[in-house]
BAROMI-168042 format. One line per 4 residues: number of its first residue (from 1); their letters; for each residue x, y, z of N, C-alpha, C. Coordinates in nm, 4 decimals. Example, Ala and Ser with C-alpha at 12.3 -4.5 7.8 and 13.67 -1.06 7.14 Angstrom:
! residues 2
1	AS	1.3190/-0.5690/0.7800/1.2300/-0.4500/0.7800/1.3200/-0.3300/0.7800 | 1.2850/-0.2250/0.7080/1.3670/-0.1060/0.7140/1.2900/0.0030/0.7870
//
This chain:
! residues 69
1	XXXX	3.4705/0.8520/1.8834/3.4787/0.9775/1.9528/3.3431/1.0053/2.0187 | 3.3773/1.0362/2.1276/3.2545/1.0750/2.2556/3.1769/1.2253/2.1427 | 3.0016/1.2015/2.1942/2.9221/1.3296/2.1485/2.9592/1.4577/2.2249 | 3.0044/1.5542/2.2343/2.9478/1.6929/2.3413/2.8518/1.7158/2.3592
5	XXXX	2.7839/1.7200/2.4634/2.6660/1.7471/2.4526/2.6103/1.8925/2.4951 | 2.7429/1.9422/2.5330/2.7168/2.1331/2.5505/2.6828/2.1936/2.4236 | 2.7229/2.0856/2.3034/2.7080/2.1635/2.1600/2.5584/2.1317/2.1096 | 2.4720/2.1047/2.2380/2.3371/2.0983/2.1586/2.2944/1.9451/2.0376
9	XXXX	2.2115/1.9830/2.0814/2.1632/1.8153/1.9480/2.1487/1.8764/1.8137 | 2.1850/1.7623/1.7129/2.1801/1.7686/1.5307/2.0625/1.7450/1.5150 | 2.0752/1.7610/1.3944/1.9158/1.7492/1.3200/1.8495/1.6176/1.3424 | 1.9438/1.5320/1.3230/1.9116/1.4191/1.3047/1.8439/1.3774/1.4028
13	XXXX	1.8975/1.4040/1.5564/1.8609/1.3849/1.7163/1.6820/1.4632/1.6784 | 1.7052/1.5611/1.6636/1.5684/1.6243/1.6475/1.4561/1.5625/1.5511 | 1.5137/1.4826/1.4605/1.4242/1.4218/1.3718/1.3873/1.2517/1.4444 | 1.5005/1.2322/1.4928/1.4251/1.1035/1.5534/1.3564/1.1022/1.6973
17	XXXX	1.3548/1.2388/1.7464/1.3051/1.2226/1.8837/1.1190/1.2582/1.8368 | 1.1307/1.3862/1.6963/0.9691/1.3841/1.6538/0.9203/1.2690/1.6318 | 1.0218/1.1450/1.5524/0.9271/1.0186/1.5060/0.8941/0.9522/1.6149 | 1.0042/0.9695/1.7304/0.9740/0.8621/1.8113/0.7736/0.9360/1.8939
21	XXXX	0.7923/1.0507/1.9089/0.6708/1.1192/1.9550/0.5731/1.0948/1.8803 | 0.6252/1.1106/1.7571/0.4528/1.0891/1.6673/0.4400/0.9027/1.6990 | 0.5347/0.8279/1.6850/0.4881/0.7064/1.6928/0.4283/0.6875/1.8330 | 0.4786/0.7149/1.9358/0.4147/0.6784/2.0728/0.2350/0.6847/2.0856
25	XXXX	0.2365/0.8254/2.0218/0.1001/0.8790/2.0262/0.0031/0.8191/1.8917 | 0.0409/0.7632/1.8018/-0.0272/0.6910/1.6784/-0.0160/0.5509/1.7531 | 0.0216/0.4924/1.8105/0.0104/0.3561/1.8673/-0.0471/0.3292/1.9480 | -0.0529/0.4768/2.0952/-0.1296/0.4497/2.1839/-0.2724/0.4827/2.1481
29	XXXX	-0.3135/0.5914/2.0190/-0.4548/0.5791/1.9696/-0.5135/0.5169/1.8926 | -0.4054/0.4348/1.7786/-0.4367/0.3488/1.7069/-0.4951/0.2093/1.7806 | -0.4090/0.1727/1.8982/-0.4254/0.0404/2.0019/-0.5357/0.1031/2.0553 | -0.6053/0.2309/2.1098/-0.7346/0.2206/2.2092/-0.8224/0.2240/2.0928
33	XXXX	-0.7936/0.3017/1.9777/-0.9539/0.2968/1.8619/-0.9529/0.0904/1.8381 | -0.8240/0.0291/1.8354/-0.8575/-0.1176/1.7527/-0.9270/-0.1916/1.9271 | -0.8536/-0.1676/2.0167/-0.9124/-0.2361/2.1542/-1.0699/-0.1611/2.1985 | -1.1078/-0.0509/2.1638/-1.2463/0.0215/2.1453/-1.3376/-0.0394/2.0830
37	XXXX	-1.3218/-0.0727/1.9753/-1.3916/-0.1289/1.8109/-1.3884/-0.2607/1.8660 | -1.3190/-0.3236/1.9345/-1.3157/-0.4709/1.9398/-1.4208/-0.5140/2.1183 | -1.3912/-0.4404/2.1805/-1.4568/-0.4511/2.3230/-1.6285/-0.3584/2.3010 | -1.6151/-0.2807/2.1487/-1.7626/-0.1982/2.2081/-1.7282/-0.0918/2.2829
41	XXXX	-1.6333/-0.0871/2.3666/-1.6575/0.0826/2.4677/-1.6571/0.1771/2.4186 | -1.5647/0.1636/2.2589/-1.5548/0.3201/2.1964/-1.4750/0.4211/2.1643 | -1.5438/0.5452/2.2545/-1.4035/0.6180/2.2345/-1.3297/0.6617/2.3589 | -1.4368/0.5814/2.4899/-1.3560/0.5669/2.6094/-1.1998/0.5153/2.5911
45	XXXX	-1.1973/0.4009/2.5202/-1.0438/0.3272/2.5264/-1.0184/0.4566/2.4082 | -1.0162/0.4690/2.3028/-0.9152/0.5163/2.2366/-0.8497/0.6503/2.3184 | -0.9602/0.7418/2.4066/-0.8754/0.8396/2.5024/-0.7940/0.8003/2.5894 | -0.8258/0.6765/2.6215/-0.6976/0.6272/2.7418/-0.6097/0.5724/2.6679
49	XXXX	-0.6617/0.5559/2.5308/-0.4950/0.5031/2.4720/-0.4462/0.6084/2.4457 | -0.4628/0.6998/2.4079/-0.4157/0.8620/2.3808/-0.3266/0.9284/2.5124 | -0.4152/0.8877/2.6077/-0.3365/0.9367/2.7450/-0.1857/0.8486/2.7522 | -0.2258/0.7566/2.7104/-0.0971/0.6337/2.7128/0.0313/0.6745/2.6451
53	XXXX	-0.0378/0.6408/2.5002/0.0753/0.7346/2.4273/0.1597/0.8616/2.4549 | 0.0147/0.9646/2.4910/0.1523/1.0939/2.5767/0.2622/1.0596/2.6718 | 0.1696/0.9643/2.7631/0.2790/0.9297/2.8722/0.4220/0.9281/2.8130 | 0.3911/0.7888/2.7159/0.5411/0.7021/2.6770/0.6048/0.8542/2.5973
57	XXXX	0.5596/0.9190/2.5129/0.5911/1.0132/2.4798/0.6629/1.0772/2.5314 | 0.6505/1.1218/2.6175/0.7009/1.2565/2.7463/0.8333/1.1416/2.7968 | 0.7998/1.0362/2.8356/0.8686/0.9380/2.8825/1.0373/0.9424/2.8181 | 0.9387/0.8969/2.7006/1.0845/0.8872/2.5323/1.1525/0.9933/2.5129
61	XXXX	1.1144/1.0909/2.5570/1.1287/1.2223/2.4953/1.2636/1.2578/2.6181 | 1.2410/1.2752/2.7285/1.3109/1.2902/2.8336/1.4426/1.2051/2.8230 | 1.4068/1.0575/2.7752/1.5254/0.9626/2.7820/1.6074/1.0149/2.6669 | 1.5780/1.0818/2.5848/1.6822/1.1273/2.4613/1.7018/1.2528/2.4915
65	XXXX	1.6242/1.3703/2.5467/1.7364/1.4968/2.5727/1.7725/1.4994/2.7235 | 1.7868/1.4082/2.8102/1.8293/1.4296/2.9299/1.9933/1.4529/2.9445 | 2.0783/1.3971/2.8464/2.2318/1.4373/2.7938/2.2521/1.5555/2.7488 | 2.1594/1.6136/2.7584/2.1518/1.8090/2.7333/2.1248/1.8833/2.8063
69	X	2.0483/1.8371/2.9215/1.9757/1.9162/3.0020/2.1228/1.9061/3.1107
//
């Protein structure tokens, strides 16, 4: 059976769209602090990995409530 999606998202939708957010953003700062630490630049890369992560974030985020909007 097809979802409705006029009836709003479950918990569950809401719980995996936070993990998927917290993971985007722990990967893209975790990858610029380990590519930082490893090249010397610092905390130049870990902010652009941070910027990264939001991106995919916002990205991910859109691809799972766009069936609502």
């Amino acid at each position: 059976m097809a979802e409705d999606p006029s009836s709003g998202p479950k918990a569950t939708d809401l719980i995996g769209l936070g993990a998927t957010v917290a993971g985007c953003i722990a990967l893209g700062v975790g990858g610029g602090y380990w590519l930082g630490s490893a090249t010397g630049s610092g905390s130049v890369v870990t902010f652009a990995g941070l910027g990264l992560g939001l991106v995919a974030a916002a990205a991910a985020s859109y691809v799972k409530i766009k069936r609502y909007l």
